[in-house]
N, C-alpha and C positions, 0 to 999 in steps of 0.2 A: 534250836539251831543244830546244823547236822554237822559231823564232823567225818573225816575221811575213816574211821573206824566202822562207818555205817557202808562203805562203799567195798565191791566184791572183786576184790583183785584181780583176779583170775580173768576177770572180763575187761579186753581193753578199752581205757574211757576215750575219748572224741577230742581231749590235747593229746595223746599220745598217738593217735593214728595222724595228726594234723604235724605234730612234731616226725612220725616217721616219713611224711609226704614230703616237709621240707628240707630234708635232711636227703632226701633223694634225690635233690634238683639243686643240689651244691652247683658253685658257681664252677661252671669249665673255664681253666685257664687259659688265655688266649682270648676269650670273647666277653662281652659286654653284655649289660643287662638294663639296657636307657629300654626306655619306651619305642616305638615307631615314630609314634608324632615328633619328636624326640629328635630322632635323629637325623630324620628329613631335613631338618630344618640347622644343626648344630655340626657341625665340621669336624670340632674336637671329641671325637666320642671317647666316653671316661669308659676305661678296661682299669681296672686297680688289681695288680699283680705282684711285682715286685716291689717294694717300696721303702721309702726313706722319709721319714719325720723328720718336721724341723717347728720351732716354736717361740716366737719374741717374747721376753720377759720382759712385762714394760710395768708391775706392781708387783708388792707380794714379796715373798721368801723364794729361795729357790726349790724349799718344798713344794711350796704351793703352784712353780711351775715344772717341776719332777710328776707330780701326781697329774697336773693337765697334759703332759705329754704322754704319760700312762694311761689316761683314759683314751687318750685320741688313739692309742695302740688298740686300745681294746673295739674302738668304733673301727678301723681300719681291718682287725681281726676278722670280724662281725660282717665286714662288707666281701669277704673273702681272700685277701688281701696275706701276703707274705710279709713282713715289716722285717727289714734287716739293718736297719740304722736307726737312731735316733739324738738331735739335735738344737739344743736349747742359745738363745741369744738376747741379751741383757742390755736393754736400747730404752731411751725416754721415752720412744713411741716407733711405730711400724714406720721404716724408708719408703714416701710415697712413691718410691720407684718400683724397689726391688723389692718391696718387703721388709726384708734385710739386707740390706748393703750391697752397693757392687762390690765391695770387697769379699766379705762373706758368701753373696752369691758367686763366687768366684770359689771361693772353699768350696762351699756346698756342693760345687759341679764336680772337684775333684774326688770330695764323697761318694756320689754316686758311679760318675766310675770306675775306682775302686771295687764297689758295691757290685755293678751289672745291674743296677736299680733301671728301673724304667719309667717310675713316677714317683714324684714329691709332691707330700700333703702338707699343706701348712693348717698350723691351729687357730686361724683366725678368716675370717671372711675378707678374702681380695677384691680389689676393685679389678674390673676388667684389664686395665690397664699394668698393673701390677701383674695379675698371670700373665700378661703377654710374654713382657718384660724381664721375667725371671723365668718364661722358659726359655728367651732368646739366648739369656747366658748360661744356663746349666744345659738346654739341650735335651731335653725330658721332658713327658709332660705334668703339671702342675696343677693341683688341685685345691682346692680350700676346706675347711671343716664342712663350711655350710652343705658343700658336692657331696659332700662323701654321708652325711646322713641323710639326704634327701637319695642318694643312691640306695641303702639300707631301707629306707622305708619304702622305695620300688619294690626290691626284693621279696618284702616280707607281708606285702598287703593284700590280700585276698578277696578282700568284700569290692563289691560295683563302687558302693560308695570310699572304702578304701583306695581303691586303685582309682577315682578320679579326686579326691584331695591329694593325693602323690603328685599325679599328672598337673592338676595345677601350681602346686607350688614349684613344683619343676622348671615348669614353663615361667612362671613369676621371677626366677631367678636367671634360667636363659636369658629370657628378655633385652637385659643392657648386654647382655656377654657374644651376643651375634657375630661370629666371625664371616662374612661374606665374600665375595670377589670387588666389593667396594665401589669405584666411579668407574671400572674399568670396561665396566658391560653399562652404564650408567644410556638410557636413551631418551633423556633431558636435557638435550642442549636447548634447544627451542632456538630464536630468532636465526642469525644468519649461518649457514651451513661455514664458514670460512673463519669461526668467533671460536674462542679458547672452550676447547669440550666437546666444539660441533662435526661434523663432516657429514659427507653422505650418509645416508640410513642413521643417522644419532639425531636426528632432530627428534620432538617430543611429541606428542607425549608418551610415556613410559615411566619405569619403575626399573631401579636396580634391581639385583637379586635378594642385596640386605631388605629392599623394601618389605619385595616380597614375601620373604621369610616374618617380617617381622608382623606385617598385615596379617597371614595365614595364623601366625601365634595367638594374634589379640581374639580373631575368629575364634580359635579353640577355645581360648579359655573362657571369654563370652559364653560358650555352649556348658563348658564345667561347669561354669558358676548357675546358670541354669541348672544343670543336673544336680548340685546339690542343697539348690534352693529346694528341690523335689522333696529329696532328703529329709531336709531339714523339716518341711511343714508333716512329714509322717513321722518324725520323731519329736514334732511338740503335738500332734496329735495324742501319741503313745503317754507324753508328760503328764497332758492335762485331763487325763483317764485316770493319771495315778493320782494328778492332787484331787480331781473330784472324789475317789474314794478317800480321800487324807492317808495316802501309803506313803510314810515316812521314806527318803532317800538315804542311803549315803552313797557317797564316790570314795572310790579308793586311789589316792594320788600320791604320787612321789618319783623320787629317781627313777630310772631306767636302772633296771635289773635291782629293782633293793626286794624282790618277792613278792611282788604285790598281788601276780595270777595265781600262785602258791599260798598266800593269803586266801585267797577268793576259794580255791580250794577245798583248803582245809576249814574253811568257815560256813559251806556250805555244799562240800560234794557236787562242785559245776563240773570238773572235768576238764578244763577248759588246757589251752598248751602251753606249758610249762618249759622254755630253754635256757638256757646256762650263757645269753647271748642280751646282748642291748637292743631296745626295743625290739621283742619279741613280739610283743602283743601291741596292734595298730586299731582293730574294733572294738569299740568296746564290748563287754558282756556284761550282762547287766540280769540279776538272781533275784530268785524269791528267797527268803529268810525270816524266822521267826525269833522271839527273843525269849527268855525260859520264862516270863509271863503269859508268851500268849500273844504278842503282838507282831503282827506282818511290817517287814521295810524291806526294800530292795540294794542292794549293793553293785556296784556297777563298777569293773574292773577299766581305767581308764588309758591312753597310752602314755607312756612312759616323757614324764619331764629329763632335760641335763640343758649342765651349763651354757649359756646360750644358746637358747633354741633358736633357730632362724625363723624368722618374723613371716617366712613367709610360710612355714608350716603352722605357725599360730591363727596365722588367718585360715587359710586350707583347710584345717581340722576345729574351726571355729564352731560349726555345729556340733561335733562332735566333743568339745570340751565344753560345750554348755550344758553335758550332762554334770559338770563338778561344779557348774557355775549358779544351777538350780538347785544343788543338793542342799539337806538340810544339817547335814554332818559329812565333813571330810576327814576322811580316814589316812593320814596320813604315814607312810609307809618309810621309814630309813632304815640303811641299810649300815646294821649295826659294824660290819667285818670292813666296811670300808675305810680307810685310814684320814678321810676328813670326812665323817658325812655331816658335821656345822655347816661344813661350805655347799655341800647340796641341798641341805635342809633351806639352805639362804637363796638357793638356783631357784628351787623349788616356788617358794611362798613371791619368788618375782615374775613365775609364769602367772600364777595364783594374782596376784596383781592386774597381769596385764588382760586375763580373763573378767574381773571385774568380781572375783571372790574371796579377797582376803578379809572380806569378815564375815562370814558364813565360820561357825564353830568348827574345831578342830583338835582333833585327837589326837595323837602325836602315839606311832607304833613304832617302836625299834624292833626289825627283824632278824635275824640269823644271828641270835646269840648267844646260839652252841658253837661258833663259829669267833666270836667278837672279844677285842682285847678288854680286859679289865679297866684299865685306865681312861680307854675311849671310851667305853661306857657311863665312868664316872662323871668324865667332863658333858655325856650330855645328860642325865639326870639333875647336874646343875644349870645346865641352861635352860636343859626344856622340864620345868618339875614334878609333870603331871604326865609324863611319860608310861607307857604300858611297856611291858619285855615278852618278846613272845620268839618263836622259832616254828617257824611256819614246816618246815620241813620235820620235826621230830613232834610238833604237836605241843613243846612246853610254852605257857604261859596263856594258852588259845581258853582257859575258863573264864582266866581273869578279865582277857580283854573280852571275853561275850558279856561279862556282868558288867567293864565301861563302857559298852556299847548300848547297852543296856539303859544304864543312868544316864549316858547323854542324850538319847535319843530321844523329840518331841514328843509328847503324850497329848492322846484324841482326847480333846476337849468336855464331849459329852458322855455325862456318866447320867442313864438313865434308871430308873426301876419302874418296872411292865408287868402286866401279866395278858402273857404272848396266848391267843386262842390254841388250839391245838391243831386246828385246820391252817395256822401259818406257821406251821414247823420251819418250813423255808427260811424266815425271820430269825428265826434260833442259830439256824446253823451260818445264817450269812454272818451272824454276831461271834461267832466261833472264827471265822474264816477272815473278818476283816476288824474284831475289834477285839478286845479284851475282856473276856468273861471274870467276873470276879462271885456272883453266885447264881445259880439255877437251881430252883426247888419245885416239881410237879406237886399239882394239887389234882380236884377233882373237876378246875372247871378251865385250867391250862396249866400254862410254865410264868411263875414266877422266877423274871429276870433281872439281874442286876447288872448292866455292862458299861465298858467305856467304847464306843462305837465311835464313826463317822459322821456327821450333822445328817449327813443323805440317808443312811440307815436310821439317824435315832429318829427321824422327820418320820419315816415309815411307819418305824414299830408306834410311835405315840397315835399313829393314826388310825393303826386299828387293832391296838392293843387298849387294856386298860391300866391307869396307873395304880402302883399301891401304892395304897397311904399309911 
């Protein structure tokens, strides 16, 4: 297995050129970054500029909503975003009006300005209804968690297939949110021109403009889901190449930002971009790697889980997370500096659920813990006990975990002993390349082989090889 000691400094890798690409296309203030399709069709276009947090406490400690409002700072960051207030409220449950109260929304509004804010995010997913309503009293516009990471992953997604699991969830979530001109353009009246709705030129048939809008949407995303049905069959294509050679998988999963493409890394010299930003990384990458026996498995850097995901990037990106959902080891990634990562470890294994993988084996990696309090780390060695410590960034603990990657990893079934002719050297080497040598001795009338191979390889060699006895 290779590590970033093997790789030439000097020479820029291909996350660092990918990182200084998007580090050049910073959002401009003032403008947006919706889609087309997008915005054709949506009234409210999301610009997140100035802004103001606000977030209901409805469980929990006020740590625990201290640190959710801290993260949402960090996703609003991440989306380009100036955050100049922030706002917590301690309710049995969200006011299906406002949120939070027409009272407090009533505070709120004096917040902002105060502030010169020009948009509030809230830490929870609104009903249509509820954004209306709370931007009719504050007078700004209004966002929810779910906008604001589906905004970030517009931003950050690169691949054909990337940029249409964005597109769709996007649109999955427009969908009920349509602001239109309503019955006013409406040319459905039908029966008599002189009837409640009717007049000249309003008789039927016709379509409002919401209709419209909303028809054009189903059209798109129809065509999405088509595009990555495409996807999908040339990524279980690529799968079922890997299980017929029997090449061990793991997926690397966890929070957003715990290290995971700095993992990938440092565990195999991918290169891959590397930011200091929430969901950085939207395709996966997916390595060759060997383990200090000898045996091939692939490692596949996955995108980044947090605390609820909106459902409709878990469908969106459902081919795509069925690389963690085929894996035969998940590599589970926390991030040792953060001040609860139990409670993402817990975010985590419910995505992990709802992909249909929580029992697929799993590794449990704490990272950055050159960085990590003593204490926090104590408390997860007792929860999680089988825990690896490593610091992807300095390289400490990266032997240990190659040697439990090592031992968990499934072992090829068939251990053969051959004696490979000479005229199929090919044989030898494919045994080198895809399975586990454990002896090779030349004689005078070939290669005496001992290996653990592939069924499809050992199927080969016994067929025109001879056994030894």
């Amino acid at each position: 297995m290779r590590s970033n000691d093997t790789i030439d400094d000097t020479q820029p890798q291909p996350g660092d050129l990918e990182l200084e690409e998007r580090h050049a296309l910073r959002r401009v203030v003032g403008l947006s970054t919706e889609l087309e399709d997008v915005i054709e069709v949506e009234n409210r276009s999301l610009r997140i500029e100035q802004v103001v947090l606000v977030g209901v406490w409805t469980s929990g400690t006020q740590l625990d909503a201290d640190n959710s409002l801290h993260e949402l700072r960090q996703l609003a960051e991440t989306a380009g975003a100036v955050v100049l207030e922030g706002v917590t409220q301690r309710r049995g449950r969200p006011d299906p009006a406002t949120y939070i109260g027409r009272g407090k929304a009533n505070e709120l509004g004096e917040i902002v300005a105060s502030t010169g804010a020009d948009t509030v995010i809230c830490d929870g997913e609104l009903a249509p209804g509820q954004l209306r309503q709370l931007e009719d009293v504050i007078k700004v516009k209004v966002i929810d968690r779910t906008a604001l990471i589906l905004d970030i992953f517009a931003q950050h997604a690169s691949s054909r297939e990337g940029k249409a699991q964005v597109e769709l969830a996007q649109l999955s979530y427009l969908l009920p949110r349509l602001r239109g001109w309503g019955d006013s353009l409406s040319r459905q009246a039908g029966g008599r021109a002189g009837g409640a709705g009717g007049g000249v030129g309003l008789r039927g048939p016709g379509e409002t403009k919401l209709e419209v809008d909303r028809r054009r949407i189903n059209t798109r995303m129809a065509k999405l889901r088509r595009q990555l049905a495409q996807f999908a069959t040339a990524r279980d294509v690529k799968r079922d190449r890997r299980r017929t050679r029997k090449v061990p998988s793991v997926a690397i999963a966890g929070y957003t930002n715990a290290g995971k493409s700095s993992l990938l890394n440092r565990l195999t010299g991918a290169g891959v971009l590397v930011e200091n930003a929430l969901f950085a990384t939207l395709d996966p990458k997916i390595r060759q790697a060997r383990t200090p026996d000898g045996r091939h498995f692939t490692l596949s850097d996955t995108v980044g889980f947090v605390r609820h995901l909106p459902h409709q990037l878990v469908e969106a990106f459902r081919s795509t997370l069925d690389e963690v959902a085929d894996a035969d080891l998940i590599l589970h990634v926390v991030d040792g500096s953060h001040p609860d990562p139990a409670q993402q470890i817990s975010a985590v294994r419910e995505v992990l659920a709802d992909i249909e993988a929580q029992d697929i084996p799993e590794l449990v990696v704490i990272n950055k813990t050159d960085t990590s309090d003593e204490t926090v780390l104590t408390g997860l060695r007792t929860q999680e006990p089988s825990v690896v410590e490593v610091s992807a960034r300095t390289g400490a603990g990266i032997p240990q975990l190659v040697e439990a990657l090592s031992t968990a990893l499934p072992r090829l079934d068939s251990e053969i002993t051959v004696e490979v002719p000479y005229h199929r050297g090919d044989l030898v080497s494919r045994a080198y390349e895809e399975g586990e040598v454990l002896e090779l001795e030349y004689t005078g009338t070939g290669a005496n082989l001992r290996a653990r191979v592939p069924e499809v390889l050992a199927t080969e060699l016994q067929e025109v090889a001879q056994p030894v006895g």
